[in-house]
C-alpha positions as CSV (number, residue, x, y, z in Angstrom):
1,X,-75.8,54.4,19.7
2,X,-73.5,56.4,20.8
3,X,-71.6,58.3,23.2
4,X,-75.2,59.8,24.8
5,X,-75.4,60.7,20.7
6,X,-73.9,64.0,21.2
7,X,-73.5,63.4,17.0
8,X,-76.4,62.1,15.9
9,X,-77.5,63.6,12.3
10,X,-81.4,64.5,13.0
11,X,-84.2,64.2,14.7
12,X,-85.5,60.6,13.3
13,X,-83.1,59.1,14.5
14,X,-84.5,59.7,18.2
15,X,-87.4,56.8,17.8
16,X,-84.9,54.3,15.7
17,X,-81.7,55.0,17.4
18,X,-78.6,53.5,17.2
19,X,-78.4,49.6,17.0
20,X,-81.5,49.1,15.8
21,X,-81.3,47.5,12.3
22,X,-84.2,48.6,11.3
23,X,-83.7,52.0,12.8
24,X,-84.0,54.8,10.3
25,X,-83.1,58.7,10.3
26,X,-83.1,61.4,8.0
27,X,-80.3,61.4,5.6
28,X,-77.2,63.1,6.6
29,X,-76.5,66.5,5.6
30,X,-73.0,67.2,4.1
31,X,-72.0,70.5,3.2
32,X,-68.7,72.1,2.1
33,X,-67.7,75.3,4.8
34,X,-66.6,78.1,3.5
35,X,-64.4,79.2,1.2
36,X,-66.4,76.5,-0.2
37,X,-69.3,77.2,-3.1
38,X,-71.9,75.2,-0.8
39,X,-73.0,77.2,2.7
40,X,-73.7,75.0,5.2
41,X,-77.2,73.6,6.1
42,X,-80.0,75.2,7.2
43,X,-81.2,73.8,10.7
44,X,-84.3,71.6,10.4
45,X,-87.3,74.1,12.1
46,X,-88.0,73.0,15.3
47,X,-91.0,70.3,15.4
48,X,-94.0,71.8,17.1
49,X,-94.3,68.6,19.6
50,X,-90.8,69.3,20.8
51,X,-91.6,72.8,21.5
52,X,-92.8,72.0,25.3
53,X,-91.7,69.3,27.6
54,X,-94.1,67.2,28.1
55,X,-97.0,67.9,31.5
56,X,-96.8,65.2,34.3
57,X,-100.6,64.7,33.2
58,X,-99.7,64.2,29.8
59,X,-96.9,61.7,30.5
60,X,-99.3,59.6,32.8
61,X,-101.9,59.8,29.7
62,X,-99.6,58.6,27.5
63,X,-98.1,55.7,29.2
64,X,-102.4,54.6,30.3
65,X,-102.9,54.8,26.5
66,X,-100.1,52.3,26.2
67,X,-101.1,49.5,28.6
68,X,-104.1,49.3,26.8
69,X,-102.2,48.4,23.7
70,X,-100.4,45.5,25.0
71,X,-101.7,43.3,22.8
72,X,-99.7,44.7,19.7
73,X,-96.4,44.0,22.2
74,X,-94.5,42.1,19.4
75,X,-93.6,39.5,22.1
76,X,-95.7,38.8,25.0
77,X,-96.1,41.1,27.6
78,X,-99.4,41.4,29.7
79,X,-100.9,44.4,30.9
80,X,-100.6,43.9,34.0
81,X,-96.9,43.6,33.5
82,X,-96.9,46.9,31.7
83,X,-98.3,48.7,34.1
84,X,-96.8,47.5,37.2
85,X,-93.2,48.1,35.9
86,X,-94.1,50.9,34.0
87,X,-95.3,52.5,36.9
88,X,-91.7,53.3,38.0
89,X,-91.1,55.5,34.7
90,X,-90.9,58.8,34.9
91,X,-90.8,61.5,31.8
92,X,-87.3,63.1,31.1
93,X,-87.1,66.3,29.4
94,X,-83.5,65.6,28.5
95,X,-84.9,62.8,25.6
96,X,-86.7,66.4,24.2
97,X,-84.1,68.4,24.8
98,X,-81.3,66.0,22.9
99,X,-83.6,65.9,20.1
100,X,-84.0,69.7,19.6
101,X,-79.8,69.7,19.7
102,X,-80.0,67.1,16.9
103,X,-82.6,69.6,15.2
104,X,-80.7,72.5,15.6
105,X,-77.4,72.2,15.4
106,X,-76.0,70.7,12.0
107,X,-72.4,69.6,11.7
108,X,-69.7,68.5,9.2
109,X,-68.5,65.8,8.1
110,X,-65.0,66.9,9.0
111,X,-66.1,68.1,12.2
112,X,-67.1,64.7,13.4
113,X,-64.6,62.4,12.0
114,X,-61.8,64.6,13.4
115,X,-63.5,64.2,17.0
116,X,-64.3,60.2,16.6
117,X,-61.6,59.2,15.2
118,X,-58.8,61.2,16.9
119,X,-55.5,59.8,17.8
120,X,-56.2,59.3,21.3
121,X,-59.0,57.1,20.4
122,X,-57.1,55.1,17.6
123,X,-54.4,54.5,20.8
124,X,-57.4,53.6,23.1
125,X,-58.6,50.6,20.7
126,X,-54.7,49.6,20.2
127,X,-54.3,49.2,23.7
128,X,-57.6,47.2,23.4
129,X,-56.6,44.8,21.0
130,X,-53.7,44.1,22.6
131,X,-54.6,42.7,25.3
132,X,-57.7,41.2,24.5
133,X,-56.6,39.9,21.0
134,X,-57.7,36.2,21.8
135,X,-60.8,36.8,23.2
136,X,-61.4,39.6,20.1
137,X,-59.6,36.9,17.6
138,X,-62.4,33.8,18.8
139,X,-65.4,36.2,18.5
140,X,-63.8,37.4,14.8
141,X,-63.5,33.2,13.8
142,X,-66.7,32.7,15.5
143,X,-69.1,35.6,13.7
144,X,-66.9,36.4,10.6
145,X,-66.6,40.1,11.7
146,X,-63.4,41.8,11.8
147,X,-62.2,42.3,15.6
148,X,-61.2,46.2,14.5
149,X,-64.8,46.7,12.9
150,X,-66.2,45.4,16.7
151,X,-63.9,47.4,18.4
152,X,-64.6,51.0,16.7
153,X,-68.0,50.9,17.4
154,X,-66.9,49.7,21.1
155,X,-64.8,53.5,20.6
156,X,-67.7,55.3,19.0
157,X,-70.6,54.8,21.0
158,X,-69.3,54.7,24.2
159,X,-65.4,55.6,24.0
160,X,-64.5,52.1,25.1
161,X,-66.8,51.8,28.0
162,X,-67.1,54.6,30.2
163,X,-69.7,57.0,28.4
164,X,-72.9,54.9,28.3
165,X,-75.4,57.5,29.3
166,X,-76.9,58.5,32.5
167,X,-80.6,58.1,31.6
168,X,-82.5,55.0,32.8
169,X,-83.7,53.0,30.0
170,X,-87.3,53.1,31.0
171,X,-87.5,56.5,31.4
172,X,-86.0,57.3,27.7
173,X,-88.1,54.4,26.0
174,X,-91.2,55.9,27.4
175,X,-90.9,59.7,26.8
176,X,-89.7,58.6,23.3
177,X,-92.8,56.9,22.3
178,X,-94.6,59.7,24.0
179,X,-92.8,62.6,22.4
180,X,-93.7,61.1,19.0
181,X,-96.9,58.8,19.5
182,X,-97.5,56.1,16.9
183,X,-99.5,56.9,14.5
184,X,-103.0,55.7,14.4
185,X,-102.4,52.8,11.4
186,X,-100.1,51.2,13.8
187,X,-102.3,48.1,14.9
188,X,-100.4,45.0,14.0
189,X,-98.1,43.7,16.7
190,X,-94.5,45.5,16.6
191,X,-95.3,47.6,14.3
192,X,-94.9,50.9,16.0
193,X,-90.8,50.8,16.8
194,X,-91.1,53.5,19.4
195,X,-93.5,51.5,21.2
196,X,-92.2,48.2,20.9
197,X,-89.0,49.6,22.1
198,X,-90.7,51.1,25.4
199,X,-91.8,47.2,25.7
200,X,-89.1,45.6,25.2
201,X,-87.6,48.0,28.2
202,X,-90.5,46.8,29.9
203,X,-90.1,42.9,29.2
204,X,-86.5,43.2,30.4
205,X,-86.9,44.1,33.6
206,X,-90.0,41.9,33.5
207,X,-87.9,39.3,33.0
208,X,-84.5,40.4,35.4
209,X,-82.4,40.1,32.4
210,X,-81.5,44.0,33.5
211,X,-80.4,45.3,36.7
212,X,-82.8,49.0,37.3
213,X,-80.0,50.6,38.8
214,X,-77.5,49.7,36.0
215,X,-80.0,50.1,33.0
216,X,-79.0,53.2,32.6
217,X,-78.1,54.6,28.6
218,X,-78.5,57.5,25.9
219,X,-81.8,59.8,25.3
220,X,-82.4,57.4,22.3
221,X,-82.8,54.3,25.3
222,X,-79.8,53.0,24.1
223,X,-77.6,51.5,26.9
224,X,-74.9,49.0,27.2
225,X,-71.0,49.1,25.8
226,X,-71.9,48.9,22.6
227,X,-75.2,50.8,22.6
228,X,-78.2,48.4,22.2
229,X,-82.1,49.4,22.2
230,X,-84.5,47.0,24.2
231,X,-85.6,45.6,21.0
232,X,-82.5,44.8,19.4
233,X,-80.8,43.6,22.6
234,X,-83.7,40.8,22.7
235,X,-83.1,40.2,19.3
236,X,-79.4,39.6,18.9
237,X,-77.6,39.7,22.4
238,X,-75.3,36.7,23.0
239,X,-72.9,35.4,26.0
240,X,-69.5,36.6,24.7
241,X,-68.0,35.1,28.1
242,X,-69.0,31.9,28.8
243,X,-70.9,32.6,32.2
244,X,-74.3,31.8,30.3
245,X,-75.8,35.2,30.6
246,X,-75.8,38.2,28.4
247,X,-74.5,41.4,29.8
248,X,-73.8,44.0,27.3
249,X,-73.4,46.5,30.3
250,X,-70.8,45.0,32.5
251,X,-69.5,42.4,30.0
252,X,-66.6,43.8,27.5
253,X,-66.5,40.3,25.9
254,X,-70.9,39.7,25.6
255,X,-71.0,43.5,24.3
256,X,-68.5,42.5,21.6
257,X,-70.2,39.2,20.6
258,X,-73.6,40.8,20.8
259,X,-72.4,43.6,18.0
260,X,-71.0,40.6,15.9
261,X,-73.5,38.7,15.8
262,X,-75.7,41.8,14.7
263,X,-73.5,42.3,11.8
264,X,-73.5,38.6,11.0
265,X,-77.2,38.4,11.3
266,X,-78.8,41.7,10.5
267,X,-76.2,42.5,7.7
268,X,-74.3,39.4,6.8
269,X,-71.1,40.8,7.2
270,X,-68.9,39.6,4.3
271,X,-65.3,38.9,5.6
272,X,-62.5,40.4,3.4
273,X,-64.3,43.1,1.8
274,X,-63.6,46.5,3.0
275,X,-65.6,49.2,3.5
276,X,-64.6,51.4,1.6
277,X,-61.9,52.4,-0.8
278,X,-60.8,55.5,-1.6
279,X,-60.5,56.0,-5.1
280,X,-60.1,59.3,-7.8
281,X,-63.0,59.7,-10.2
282,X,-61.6,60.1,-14.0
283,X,-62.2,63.9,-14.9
284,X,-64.4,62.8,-17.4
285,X,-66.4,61.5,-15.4
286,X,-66.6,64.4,-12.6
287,X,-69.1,66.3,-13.6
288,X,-72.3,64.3,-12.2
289,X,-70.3,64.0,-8.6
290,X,-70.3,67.6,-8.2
291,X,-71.4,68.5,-4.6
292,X,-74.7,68.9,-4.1
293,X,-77.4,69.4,-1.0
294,X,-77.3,65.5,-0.2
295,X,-74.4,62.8,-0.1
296,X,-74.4,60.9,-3.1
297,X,-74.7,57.2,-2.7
298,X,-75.1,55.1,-5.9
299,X,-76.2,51.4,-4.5
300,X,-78.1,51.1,-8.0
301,X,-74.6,51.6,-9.5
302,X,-72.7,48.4,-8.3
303,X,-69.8,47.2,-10.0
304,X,-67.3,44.9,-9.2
305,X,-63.6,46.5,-8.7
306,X,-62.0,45.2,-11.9
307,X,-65.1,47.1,-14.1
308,X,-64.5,50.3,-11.9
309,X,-60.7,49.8,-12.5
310,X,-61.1,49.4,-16.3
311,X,-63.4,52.3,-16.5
312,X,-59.9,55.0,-14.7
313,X,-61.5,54.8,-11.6
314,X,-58.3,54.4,-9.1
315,X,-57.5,53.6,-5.7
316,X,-55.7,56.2,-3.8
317,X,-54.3,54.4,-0.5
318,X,-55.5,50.7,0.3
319,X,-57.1,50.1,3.4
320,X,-55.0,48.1,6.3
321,X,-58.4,45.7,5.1
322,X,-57.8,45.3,1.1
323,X,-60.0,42.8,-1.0
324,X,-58.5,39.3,-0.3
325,X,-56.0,38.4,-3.0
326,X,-58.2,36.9,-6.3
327,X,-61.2,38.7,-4.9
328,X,-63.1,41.2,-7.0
329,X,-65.8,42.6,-4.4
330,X,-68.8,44.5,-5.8
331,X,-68.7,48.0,-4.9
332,X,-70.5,51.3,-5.5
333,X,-69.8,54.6,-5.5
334,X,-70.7,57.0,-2.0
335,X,-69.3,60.7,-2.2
336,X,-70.4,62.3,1.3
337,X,-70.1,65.7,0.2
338,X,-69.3,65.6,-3.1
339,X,-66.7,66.9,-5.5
340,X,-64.1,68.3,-4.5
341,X,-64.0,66.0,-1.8
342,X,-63.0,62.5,-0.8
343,X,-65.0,59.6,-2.9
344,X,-65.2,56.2,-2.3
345,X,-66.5,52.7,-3.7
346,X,-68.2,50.8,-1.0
347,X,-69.1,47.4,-0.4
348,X,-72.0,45.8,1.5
349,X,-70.5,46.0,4.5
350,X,-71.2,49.7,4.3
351,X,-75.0,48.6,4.2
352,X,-74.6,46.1,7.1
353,X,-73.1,48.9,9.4
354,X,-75.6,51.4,8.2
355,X,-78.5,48.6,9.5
356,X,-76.2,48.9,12.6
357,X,-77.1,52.4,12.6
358,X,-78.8,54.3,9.7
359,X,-76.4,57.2,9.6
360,X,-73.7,57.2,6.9
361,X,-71.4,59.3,8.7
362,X,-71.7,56.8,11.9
363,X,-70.6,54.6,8.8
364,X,-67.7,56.1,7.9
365,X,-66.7,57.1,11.8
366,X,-66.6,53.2,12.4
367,X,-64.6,52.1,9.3
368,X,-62.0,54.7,9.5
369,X,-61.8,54.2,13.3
370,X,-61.5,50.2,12.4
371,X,-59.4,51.3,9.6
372,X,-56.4,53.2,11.9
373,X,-56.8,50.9,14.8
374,X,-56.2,48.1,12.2
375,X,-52.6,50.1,11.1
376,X,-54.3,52.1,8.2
377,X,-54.2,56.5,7.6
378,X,-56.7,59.0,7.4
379,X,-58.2,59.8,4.2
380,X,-55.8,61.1,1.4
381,X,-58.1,63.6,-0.1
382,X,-58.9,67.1,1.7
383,X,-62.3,67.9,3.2
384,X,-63.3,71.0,0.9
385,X,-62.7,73.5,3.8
386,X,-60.0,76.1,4.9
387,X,-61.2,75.1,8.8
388,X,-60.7,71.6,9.4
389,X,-62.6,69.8,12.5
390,X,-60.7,69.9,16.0
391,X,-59.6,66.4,17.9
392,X,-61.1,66.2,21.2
393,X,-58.1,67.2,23.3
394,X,-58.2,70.7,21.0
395,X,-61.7,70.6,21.9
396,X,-61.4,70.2,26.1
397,X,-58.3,72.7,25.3
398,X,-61.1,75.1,23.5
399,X,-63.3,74.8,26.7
400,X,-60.8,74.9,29.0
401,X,-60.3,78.3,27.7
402,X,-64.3,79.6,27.3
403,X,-64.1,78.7,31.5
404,X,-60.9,80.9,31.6
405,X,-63.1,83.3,29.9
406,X,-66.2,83.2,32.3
407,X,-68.4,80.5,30.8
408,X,-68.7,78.6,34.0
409,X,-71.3,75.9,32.8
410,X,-68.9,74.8,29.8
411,X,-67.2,71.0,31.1
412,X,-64.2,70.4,29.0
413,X,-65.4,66.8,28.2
414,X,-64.3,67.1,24.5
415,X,-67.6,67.3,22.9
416,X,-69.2,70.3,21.6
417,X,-72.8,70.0,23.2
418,X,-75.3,73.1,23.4
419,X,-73.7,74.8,26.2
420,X,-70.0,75.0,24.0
421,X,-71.8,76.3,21.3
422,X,-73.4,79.1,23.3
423,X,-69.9,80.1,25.0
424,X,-68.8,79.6,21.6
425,X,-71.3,81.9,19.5
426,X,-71.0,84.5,22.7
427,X,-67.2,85.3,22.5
428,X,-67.7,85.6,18.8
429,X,-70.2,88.3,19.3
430,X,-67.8,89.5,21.9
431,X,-64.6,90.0,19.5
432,X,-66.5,91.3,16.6
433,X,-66.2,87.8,14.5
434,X,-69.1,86.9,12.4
435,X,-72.0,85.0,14.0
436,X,-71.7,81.4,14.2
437,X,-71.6,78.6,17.0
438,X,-69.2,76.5,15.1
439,X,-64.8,76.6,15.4
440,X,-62.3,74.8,13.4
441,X,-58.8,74.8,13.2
442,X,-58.8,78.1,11.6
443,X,-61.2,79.7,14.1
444,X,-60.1,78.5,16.9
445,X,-57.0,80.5,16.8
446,X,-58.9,83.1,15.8
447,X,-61.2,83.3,18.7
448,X,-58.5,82.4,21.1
449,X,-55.9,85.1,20.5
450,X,-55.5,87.8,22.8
């Protein structure tokens, strides 16, 4: 799941990560900036088991204590197997230190939805879909899943191909499980998803349906073009490309299929519903959407469109995907951040992305990416902030600048990882501007002027 998941919400999310359907974080945490009511969030303490990597002699421990648990493999796998393969794993501190930045550093909403779905990336899956519209078209007939919906998580979790994590597989899967053990009720076979993953790592290169040197992926053991865990890839993989095998990693066309047919069968996608539509609340009926500490998210409160429509509720701007013509789709209501802020009814196809990955905003990053590849606009309703979220080209342009400025270990790669934030919250102190680690719009051109 994605992109290394520089944006993944919170720590949870490291044992379930993206792809896996059954994967599940800690709920997302929108909050109005300033001049906003709401202050931001307060970051998650630090986990005591994160505090210190791991010791070579605790690593080896760990990964002895798992061969003997082979048995509760949810698919065979001798211990023997394990071992031998599992042998050539190695502990990574990076898996520990991505899941302190996901501790530590909460975002916005408008912060990441003005980096994912930029207008560099809404080109990038154009360009895509042009010339690959056949192939995109049969795999569309052939699952039931819109082409645009398949190519925005292509864009989100790897920007179309080329950021697909550095971190082999087997390493990840391994220090996951290890970071945070199973607990001690976990006895029936696949019942501990941070182990079976570190198994199903192990069965595919058991089985050579991996190459080592190309299993490469994210800190969450994600890997691929479209970001599947070893479990889910055994799951729900398919040849996209007619050569028999499939190859989510070098394959354009399997990685596509693959993420189809895990809508289709871990969601059951429902053609010609969208997402979401954004609507106005009657000011009547405000008062209980008011922002609060959470998103709001109603799925008790389903309705289909014509109820919603006869009680004032009103679309704003229809998708480029609108209900089919005589449809009346069953939505609910999803506010990420509350009033005043953008609202939305949302079908089931929100739930079957969200089993894609359980993180609303990865949600909403998908379908408004799918929705502006697909010829749609950005939201019509204002985040509740006076300092909107940068692209990434005002990002690399931002760290461009903090090199200018000294900061020799910032990379203008367009994404604000620890080591911007640092420069960031540094040159803040530096010109007297209040603490933080976080610029907007605004800020930006507050932190940048001579």
């Amino acid at each position: 799941m994605k992109r290394s998941f520089p944006f993944q919400d919170l720590v949870v999310a490291a044992l379930l990560l993206p792809l896996a359907a059954c994967a599940q974080t800690a709920p997302t945490v929108p909050v109005p900036a300033a001049p906003a009511a709401v202050a931001p969030a307060t970051a998650a303490p630090v986990p005591s088991a994160l505090s210190q990597p791991l010791t070579q002699q605790q690593f080896a421990s760990c990964v002895q204590n798992l061969a003997q648990q082979t048995a509760l493999s949810g698919r065979p796998l001798r211990r023997e197997d394990f071992e031998r393969i599992a042998a050539g794993g190695r502990y990574d501190d990076r898996v520990r230190q991505s899941m302190l930045v996901t501790t530590t550093e909460p975002t916005f909403w408008w912060d990441e939805l003005a980096a994912t779905t930029d207008e560099d990336r809404v080109q990038q899956g154009r360009a895509i879909l042009a010339r690959e519209r056949d192939a995109l078209q049969r795999i569309e007939t052939q699952f039931g899943v819109p082409k645009e919906i398949v190519l925005a998580i292509y864009g989100i979790e790897t920007n179309f191909g080329p950021a697909s994590g550095r971190i082999p597989v087997l390493d990840a899967s391994l220090s996951l499980v290890c970071l945070r053990p199973c607990p001690p009720t976990a006895t029936a076979p696949g019942s501990c998803m941070a182990r079976e993953r570190a198994f199903a790592a192990v069965r595919l290169l058991r089985d050579r349906r991996v190459q080592p040197e190309s299993f490469v992926g994210s800190w969450a053991a994600a890997f691929g073009r479209t970001q599947f865990v070893p479990d889910t890839y055994e799951l729900v993989a398919v040849d996209g490309d007619g050569d028999g095998v499939a190859d989510i990693i070098n394959s354009e066309r399997d990685a596509w299929a693959s993420t189809a047919n895990h809508l289709k069968q871990r969601g059951g996608w429902r053609m010609g519903e969208p997402v979401y539509l954004e609507v106005s609340i009657p000011q009547e009926q405000r008062a209980e959407f008011a922002a609060r500490d959470n998103s709001i998210r109603l799925t008790d409160r389903a309705k289909r469109l014509s109820e919603w429509t006869a009680m004032g509720w009103r679309v704003l701007a229809p998708n480029a995907v609108t209900p089919q013509p005589g449809s009346d789709p069953e939505l609910y209501p999803f506010l990420p951040v509350g009033l005043p802020g953008p609202a939305f009814l949302v079908s089931r196809n929100f739930d079957t992305v969200l089993r894609y990955n359980r993180s609303e905003r990865y949600v909403m990053e998908v379908s408004l990416l799918a929705n502006k590849i697909a010829g749609g606009t950005d939201f019509v309703t204002a985040w509740p902030t006076d300092d909107p979220g940068l692209t990434r080209a005002q990002v690399r342009d931002l760290q461009n600048w903090l090199v200018q400025r000294g900061h020799a270990q910032v990379v203008a790669d367009g994404v604000i990882g620890r080591v911007t934030r640092d420069a960031i919250a540094a040159e803040r102190a530096a010109k007297g501007l209040p603490a933080g680690r976080r610029v907007g719009q605004r800020t930006m051109r507050e932190l940048m002027q001579p």
